[in-house]
C-alpha positions as CSV (number, residue, x, y, z in Angstrom):
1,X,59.6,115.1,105.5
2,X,63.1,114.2,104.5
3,X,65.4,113.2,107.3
4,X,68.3,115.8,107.8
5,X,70.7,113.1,108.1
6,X,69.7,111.5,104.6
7,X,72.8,112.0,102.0
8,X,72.6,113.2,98.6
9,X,74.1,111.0,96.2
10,X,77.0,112.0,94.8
11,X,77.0,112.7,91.1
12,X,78.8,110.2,88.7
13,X,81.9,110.9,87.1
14,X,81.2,112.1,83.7
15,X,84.7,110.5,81.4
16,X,85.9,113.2,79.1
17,X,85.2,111.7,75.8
18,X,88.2,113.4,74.1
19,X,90.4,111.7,76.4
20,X,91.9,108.6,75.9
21,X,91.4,105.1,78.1
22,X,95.1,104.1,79.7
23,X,95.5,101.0,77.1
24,X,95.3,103.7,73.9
25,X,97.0,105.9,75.7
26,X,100.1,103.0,75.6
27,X,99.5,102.2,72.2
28,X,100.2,105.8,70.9
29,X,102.8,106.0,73.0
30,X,104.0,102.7,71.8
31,X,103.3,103.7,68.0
32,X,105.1,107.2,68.5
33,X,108.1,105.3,69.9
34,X,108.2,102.6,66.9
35,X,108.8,105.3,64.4
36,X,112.2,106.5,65.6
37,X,113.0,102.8,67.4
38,X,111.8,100.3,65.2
39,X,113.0,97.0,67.2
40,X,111.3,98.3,70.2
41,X,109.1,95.3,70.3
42,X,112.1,92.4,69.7
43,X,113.5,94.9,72.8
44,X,110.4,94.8,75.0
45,X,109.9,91.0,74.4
46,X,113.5,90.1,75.4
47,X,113.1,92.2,78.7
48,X,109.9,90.6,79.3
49,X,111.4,87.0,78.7
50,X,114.9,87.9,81.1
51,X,112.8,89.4,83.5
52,X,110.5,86.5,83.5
53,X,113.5,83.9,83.7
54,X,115.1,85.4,86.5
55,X,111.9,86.2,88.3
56,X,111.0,82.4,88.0
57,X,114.3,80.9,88.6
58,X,114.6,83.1,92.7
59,X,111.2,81.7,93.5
60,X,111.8,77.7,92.5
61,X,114.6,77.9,94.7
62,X,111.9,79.0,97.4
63,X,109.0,77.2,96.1
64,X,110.7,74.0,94.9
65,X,107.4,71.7,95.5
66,X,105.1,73.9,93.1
67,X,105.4,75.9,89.7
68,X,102.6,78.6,90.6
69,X,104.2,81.0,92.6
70,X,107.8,80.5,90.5
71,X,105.5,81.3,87.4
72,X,103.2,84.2,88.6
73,X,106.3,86.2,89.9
74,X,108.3,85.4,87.0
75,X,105.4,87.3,85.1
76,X,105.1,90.2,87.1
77,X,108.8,91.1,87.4
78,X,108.9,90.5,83.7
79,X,105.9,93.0,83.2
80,X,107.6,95.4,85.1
81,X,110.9,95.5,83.5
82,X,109.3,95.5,80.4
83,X,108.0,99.0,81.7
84,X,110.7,100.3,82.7
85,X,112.3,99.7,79.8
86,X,109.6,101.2,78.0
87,X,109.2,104.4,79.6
88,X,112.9,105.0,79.1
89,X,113.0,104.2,75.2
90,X,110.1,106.0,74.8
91,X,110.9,109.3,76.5
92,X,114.1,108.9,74.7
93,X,111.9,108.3,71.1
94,X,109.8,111.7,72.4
95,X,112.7,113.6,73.1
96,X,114.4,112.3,69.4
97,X,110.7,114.0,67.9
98,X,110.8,117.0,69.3
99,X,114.7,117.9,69.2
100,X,115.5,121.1,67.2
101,X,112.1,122.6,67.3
102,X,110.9,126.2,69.0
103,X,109.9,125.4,72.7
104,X,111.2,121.6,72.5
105,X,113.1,122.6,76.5
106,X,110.0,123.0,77.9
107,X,108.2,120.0,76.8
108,X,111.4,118.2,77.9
109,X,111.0,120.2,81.5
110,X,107.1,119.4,81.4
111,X,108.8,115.4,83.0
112,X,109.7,117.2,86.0
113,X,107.6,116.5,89.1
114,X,105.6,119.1,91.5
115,X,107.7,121.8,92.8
116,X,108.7,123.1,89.5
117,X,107.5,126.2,87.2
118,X,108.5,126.3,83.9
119,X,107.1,129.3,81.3
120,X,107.7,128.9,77.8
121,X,109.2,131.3,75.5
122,X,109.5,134.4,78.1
123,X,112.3,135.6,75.5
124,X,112.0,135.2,71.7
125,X,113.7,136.4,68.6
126,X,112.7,136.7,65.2
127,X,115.4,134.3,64.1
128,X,113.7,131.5,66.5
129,X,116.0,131.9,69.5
130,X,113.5,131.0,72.6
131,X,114.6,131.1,76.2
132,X,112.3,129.1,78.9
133,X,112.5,129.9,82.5
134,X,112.2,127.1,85.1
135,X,111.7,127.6,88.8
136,X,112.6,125.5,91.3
137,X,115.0,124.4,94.1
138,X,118.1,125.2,92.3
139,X,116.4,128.7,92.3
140,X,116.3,130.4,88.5
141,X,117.2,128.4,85.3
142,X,117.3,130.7,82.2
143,X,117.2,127.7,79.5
144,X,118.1,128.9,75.9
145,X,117.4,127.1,72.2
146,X,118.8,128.4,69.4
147,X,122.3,130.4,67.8
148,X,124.7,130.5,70.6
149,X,125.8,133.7,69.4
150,X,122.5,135.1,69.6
151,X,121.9,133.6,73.0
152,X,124.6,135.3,74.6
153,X,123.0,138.8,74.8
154,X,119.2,137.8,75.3
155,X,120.2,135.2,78.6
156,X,122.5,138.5,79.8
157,X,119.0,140.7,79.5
158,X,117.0,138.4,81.1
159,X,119.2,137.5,84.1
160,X,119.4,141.6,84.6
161,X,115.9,142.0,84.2
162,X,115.3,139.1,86.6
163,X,118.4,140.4,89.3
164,X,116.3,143.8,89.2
165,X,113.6,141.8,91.5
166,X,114.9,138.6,93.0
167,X,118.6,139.1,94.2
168,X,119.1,137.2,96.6
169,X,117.8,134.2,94.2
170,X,120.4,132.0,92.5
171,X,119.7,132.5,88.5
172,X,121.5,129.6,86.2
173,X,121.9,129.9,82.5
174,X,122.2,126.9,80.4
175,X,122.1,126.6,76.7
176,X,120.7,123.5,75.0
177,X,122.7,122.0,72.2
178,X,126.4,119.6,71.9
179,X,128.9,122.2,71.8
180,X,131.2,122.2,74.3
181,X,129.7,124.0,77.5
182,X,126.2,123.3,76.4
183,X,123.7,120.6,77.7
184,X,122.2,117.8,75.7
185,X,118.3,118.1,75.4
186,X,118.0,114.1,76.8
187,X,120.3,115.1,79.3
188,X,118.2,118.6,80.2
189,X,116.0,117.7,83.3
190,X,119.4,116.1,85.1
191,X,121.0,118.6,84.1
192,X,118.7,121.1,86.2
193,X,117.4,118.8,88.9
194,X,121.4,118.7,90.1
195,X,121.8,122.6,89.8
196,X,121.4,122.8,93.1
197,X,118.8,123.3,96.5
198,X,119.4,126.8,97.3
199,X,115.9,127.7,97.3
200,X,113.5,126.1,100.1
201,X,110.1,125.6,99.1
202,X,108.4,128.0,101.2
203,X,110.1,130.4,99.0
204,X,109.0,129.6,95.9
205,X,105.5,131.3,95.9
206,X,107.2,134.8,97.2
207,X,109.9,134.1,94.3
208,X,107.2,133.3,91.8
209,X,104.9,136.4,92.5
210,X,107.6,138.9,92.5
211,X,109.0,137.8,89.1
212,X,104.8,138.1,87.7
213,X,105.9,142.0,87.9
214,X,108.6,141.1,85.3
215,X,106.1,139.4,82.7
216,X,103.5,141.9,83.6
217,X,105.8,144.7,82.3
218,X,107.5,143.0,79.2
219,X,105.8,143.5,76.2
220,X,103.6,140.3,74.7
221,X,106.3,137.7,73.1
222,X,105.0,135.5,70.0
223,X,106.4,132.2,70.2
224,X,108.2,131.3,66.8
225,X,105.6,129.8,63.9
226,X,105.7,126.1,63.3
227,X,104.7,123.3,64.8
228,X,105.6,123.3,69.0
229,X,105.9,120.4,70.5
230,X,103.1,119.2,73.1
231,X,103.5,118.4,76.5
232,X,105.3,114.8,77.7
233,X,103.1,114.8,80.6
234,X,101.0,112.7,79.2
235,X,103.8,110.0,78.4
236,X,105.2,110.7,82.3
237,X,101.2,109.3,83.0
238,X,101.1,106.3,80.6
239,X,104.8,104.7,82.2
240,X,103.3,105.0,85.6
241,X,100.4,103.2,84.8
242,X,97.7,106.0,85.2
């Protein structure tokens, strides 16, 4: 008779064969980013050799009797620049892709971290005009892509439709693009991460179920055909080394 306190073992991790391991992960990151920044490796092996030469120089004035130390840290901070760097060149690259294209603000938003909701395309036109909706601490951020002109009136529905349930709720409107007033799609998830901090967390899941009666009642929106661009999560993953 088995004892009681005997332990199963615990099943193995089965790895997703359609996902990719963390090292081709960087190199289609790194590939992706080469296309629209072709010196990106001259760039990465400069940061790598500065952040190498003033790692090594800080520790041989520490470590004057021995080259091990001066050397191994010298490496590391020179790897780690050389990510930073990377990350930031190639979020920039991914952004440079997708700019212009149906749905481009959310993938942009899909870099913010946890305590965010974005839904994609919860207003669309026939003539490609998209507006995303984001919910977070700055409360409700009506983003819109496409002809300002056209804009206009569909952000003004959808901030009435939305006031209908959730008053009391801040609701921002911002329209991506150059023109004077409008926000920059680089320059996006600043952009709403400084909008504010009127809306406490605990809030958030009463917020987000009341506005389900809003998409519950609209009719079913197509986003626009073409291409949409995928989700940067992925990339967010690869720069922090998981």
């Amino acid at each position: 008779m088995a004892s009681k306190t005997e332990k199963k073992p615990k099943a193995k991790k089965v790895k997703d064969p359609d996902k990719p391991g963390r090292i081709k992960q960087i190199r289609q990151s790194y590939t992706m980013t080469k296309k629209s920044d072709p010196k990106i490796g001259l760039i990465l092996l400069g940061t790598f050799a500065l952040g190498f030469l003033a790692g090594f120089a800080v520790m041989l004035l520490v470590f004057r009797s021995s080259l091990v130390f001066p050397i191994v840290f010298g490496v590391l901070v020179g790897l780690l620049a050389t990510l930073i760097v990377f990350g930031r060149r190639a979020q920039a690259a991914a952004l440079a892709q997708i700019e212009g294209r149906p749905g481009a603000a959310a993938a942009a938003l899909s870099m913010l971290r946890r305590g965010w909701k974005t839904d994609a395309g919860v207003a669309v036109t026939k003539q490609q005009d998209v507006v995303t909706r984001v919910v977070g601490r700055p409360g409700i951020v009506l983003i819109g892509e496409g002809n300002p002109n056209r804009l206009r009136p569909l952000l003004t529905a959808e901030r009435r439709r939305h006031e209908r349930v959730v008053r009391e709720v801040p609701i921002h409107e911002v329209v991506v693009g150059y023109e004077p007033g409008q926000v920059p799609l680089g320059k996006l998830t600043k952009h709403v991460q400084k909008l504010g901090k009127d809306l406490k967390p605990a809030q958030m899941t009463d917020v987000l179920a009341r506005i389900k009666a809003i998409d519950a009642n609209r009719s079913a929106v197509a986003m626009p055909k073409g291409p949409v661009p995928t989700s940067m999560k992925g990339m967010r993953g690869n720069m922090r080394g998981r």
